[in-house]
N, C-alpha and C positions, 0 to 999 in steps of 0.2 A: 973860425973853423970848428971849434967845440959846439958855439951855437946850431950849427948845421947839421952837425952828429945828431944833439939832443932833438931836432926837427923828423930826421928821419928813423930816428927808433920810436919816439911816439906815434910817427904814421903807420910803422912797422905794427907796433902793438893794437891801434883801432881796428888792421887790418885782419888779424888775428882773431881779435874779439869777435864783428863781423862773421866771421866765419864760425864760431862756435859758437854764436847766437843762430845762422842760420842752420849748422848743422842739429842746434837741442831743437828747434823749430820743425824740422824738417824730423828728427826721429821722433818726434810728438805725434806729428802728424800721421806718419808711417805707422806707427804703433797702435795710434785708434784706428787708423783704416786698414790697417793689417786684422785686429781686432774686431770691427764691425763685417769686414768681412767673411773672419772666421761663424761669427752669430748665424749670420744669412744662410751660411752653408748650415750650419747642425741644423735650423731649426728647418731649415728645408728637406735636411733628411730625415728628421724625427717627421715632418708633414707627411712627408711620402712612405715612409713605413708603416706608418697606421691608413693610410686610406684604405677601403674595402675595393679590391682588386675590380676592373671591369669584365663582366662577360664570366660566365660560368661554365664546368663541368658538363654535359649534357650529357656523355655518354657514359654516367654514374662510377661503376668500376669499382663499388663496395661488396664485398661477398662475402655469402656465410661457413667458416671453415668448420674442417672436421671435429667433431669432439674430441679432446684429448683426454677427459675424465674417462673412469671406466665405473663404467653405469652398471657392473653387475658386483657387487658387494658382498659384505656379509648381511646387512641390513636390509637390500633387497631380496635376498634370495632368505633370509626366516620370513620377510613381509608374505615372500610370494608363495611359500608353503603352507603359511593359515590365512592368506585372505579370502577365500575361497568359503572357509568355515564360518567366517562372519556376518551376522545375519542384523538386522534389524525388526524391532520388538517393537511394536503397534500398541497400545492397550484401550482399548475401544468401552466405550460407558455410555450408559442412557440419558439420551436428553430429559433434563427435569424441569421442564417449564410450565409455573404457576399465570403465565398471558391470560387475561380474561380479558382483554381490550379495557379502553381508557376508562370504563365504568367500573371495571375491576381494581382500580388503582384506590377508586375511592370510595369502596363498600358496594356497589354496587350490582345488578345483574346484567348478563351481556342480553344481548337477543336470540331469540330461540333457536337460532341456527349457529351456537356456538361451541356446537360438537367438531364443525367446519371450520374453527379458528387455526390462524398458524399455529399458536400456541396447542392446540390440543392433537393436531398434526404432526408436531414434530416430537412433541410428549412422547416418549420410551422409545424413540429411533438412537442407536449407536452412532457415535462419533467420538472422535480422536480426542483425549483426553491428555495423553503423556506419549513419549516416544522415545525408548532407550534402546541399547545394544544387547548380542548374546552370542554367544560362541557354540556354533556344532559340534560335538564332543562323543558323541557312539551314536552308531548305526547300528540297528538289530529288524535286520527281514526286512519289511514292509515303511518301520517305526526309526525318527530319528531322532535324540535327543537333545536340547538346547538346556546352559545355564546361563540365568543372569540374574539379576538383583531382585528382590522379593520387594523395593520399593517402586521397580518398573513394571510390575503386574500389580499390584497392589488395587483393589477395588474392581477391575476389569468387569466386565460382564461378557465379554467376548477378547480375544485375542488373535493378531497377526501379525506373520512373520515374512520380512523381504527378505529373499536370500541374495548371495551377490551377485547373480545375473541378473537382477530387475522383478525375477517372478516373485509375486505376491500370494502365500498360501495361509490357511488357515492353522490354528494353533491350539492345542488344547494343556490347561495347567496338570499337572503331574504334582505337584506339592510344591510348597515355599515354606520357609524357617523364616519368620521376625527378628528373631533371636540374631542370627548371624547373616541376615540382607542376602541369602538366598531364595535362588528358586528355579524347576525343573520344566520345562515345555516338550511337547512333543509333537513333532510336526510328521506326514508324510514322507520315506524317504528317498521317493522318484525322482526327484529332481536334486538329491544333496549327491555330489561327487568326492566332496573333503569333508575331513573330518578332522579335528586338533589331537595334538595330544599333550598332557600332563606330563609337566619337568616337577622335580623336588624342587618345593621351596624352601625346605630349610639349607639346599644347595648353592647358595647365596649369596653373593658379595657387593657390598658397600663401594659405589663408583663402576660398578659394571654396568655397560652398555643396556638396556629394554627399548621396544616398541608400544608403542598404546594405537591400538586398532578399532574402530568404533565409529558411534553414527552424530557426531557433535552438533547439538540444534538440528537433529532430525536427520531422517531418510534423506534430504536433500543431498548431503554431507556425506555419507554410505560410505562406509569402507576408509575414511580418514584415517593417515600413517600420522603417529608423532611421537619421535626419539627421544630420549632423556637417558638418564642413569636411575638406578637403585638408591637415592641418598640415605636410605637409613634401613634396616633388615628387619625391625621390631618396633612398632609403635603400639603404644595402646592407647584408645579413642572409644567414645559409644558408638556403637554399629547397630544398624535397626531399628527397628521403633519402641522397641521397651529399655535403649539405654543402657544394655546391656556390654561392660567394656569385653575391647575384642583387640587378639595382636592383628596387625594390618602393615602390609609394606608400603614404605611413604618412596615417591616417586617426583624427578620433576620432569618426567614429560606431560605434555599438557593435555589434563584433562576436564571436558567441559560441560554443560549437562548436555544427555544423550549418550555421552560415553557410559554412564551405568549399566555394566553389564557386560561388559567387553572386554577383552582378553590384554593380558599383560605378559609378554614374550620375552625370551629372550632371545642369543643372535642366532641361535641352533632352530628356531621357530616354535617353541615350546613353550605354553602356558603357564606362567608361574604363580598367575593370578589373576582375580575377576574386578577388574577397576570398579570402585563403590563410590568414591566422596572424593572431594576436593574443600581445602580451607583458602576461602575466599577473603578474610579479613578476620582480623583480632580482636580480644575481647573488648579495643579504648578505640576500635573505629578504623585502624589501619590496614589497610587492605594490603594481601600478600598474594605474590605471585609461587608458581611453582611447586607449589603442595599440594599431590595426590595421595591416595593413597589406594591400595587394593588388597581383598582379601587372598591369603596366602593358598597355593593352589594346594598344598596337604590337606589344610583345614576343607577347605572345595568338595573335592573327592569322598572325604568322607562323610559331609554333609548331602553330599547329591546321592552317594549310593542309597545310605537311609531314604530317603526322598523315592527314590526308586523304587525300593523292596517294601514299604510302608505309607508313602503318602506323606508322611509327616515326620517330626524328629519329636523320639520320646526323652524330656528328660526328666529328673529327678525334681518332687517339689516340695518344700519344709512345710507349708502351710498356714502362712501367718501372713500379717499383713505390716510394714515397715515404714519405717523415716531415718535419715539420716540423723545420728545424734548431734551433726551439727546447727541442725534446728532449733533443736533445743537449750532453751536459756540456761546459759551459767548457774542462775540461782537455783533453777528445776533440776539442771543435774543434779544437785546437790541436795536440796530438800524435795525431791519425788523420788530419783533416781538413785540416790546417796551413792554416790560413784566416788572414787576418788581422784583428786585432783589432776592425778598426775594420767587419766585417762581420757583422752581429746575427742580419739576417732572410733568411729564404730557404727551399729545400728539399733535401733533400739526397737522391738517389738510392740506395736498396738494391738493385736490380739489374733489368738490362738486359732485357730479351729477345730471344731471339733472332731477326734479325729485320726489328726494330720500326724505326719511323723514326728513334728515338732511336741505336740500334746503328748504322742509315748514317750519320745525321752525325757519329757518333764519339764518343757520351758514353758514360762507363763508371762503373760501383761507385766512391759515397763524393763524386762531383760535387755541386759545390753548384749551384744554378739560381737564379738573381737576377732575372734577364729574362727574357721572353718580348715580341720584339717590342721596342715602346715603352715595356711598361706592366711597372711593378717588381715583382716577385715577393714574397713575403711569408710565405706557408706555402701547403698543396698546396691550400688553398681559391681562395685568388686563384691560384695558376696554372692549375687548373681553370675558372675563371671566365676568364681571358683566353685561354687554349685555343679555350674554345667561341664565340667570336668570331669564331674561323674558319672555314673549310669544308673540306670533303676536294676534297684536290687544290692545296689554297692552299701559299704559301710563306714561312716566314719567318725571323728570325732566335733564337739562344736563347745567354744571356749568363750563363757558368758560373766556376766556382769551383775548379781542380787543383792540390795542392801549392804552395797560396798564389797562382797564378799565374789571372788571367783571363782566356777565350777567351770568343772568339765563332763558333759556328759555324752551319751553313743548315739549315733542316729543310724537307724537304717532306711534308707533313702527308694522308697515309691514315690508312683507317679504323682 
């Protein structure tokens, strides 16, 4: 009996096993094809979400909505009060062509008919040489005045002026200053309807708003807007052609050649000053962006008026002729100059004239000049610059350097 017990619990237990062999079997199975079927599905619907739809749009259905900016500003409406006054400045020069044909290249003579060459043809005919900006600035009767930079008329032989409708009229110079990169035109005033007008520059703040209005790489360009800020109220730089330093407001909005000459506003539409120079790159090569700069519209005014009433600007002149004393050698300061040590900067006089205002106060060959006035001397750029401060006729004092020893003597300042 026992025997038959142990018979049917072993069959019992195969039976059981059996059974959870085929159930692990069967959930193996179930679980990869549970599994691979999940696969099928995603990657079927990652398929179908990227395919590029069939059949397209035809009846478009993109439009252009209304503006929601408001297009009339402070910056448009000072643009649209002096653009009007902005003109562009032509400076026209004579062709100088030495052509004698290819016999002239190598000593030779052309043939007899070479009064009839291109080259002798186009000899003393004007053409365009440079092309800068200039701002309208008084109307009087018949007569309208233009300023702009004294390095964009510079040389001319003739001049002309676009105004900002397109018309092209002739121009004639009124006077220009080297000195301070002015100068006065005068045009016709039938066809001018605006005319600018002069803000205080020393009214002025650092990070306020400006426009730069001008003709950037030419007439093409005409009437170009570009906004920036004020970054700095006072710079001093050489202005001109004789080098002489000058305050000038540094600006970054962007000015380019052609802009010379052209008006710097602010947001009321008022000229604060006549864009002159931009710094393009450093002294070690590196090129800089965003540094204008323009002459201050005070300075302007009272330059242009002279300009007006005179032709030209009279100023005061010592008489002599100059070098930086940083030219010269240590050892020369010393045994020519006998300066003392502890004196670096200044100028030192080459010679007198005869004469000159310099010669009545008593300065002679190899003086050094420290002062002029209040303001320290440094090299012949700032004594140039605090010179022109004066007027003819003024008085003042000048603070020198003789065999180690320092005077001070009076100058009364003629032309």
């Amino acid at each position: 009996m026992s025997d038959q017990n142990q018979k049917q619990r072993k069959t019992k237990n195969k039976f059981w096993l059996k059974v959870a062999g085929v159930g692990l079997v069967a959930g193996l199975i179930g679980g990869g094809l549970s599994l691979g079927i999940g696969n099928v599905i995603e990657n079927h619907v990652q398929t179908a979400s990227t395919n590029v739809p069939a059949g397209s749009s035809k009846s478009g259905g993109t439009k252009v909505n209304k503006n929601k900016a408001n297009l009339s500003n402070q910056a448009t409406k000072a643009y649209d009060s002096t653009k009007d006054a902005v003109v562009s400045v032509i400076n026209k020069q004579e062709v100088q062509s030495s052509n004698q044909g290819i016999m002239g290249m190598f000593g030779g003579q052309t043939s007899g008919d070479s009064s009839s060459s291109d080259g002798s043809q186009n000899s003393g005919k004007l053409q365009t040489a440079s092309e800068g900006s200039g701002v309208i600035y008084k109307k009087s009767s018949n007569s309208a005045y233009i300023v702009t930079n004294n390095h964009v008329v510079k040389g001319s032989n003739a001049l002309q002026v676009i105004l900002s409708n397109g018309r092209k009229v002739d121009a004639s110079l009124v006077g220009s200053d080297s000195a301070t990169d002015l100068a006065v035109l005068k045009i016709n005033s039938a066809n001018v309807k605006t005319v600018a007008e002069f803000g205080n520059s020393n009214s002025i703040a650092a990070g306020q708003d400006v426009l730069a209005i001008g003709s950037p790489m030419g007439s093409e360009y005409a009437n170009t807007v570009t906004k920036g800020i004020i970054s700095a109220k006072s710079r001093t730089l050489k202005s001109g052609t004789d080098g002489t330093l000058t305050s000038v407001i540094q600006t970054d909005a962007a000015i380019n050649s052609g802009n010379s000459g052209g008006p710097l506003i602010n947001m009321a539409g008022q000229v604060i000053g006549i864009n002159s120079m931009k710094l393009a790159g450093s002294s070690d090569g590196s090129s800089v962006e965003g540094m204008g700069f323009a002459i201050p519209s005070n300075e302007v005014v009272k330059i242009i008026n002279q300009l007006i009433k005179n032709g030209k600007i009279s100023r005061p002149s010592l008489g002599i002729s100059m070098i930086d004393l940083s030219r010269v050698t240590t050892d020369q300061q010393q045994s020519v100059l006998k300066l003392p040590s502890s004196i670096t900067k200044g100028v030192v006089i080459m010679d007198v004239q005869s004469g000159s205002n310099a010669q009545t106060a008593g300065l002679e060959q190899y003086d050094v000049i420290t002062k002029l006035g209040d303001t320290k001397i440094t090299n012949t750029s700032s004594l140039k610059s605090a010179l022109y401060k004066y007027k003819v006729g003024d008085t003042t004092k000048v603070t020198y350097y003789r065999d180690g020893q320092s005077h001070t003597a009076t100058l009364k300042l003629a032309k």
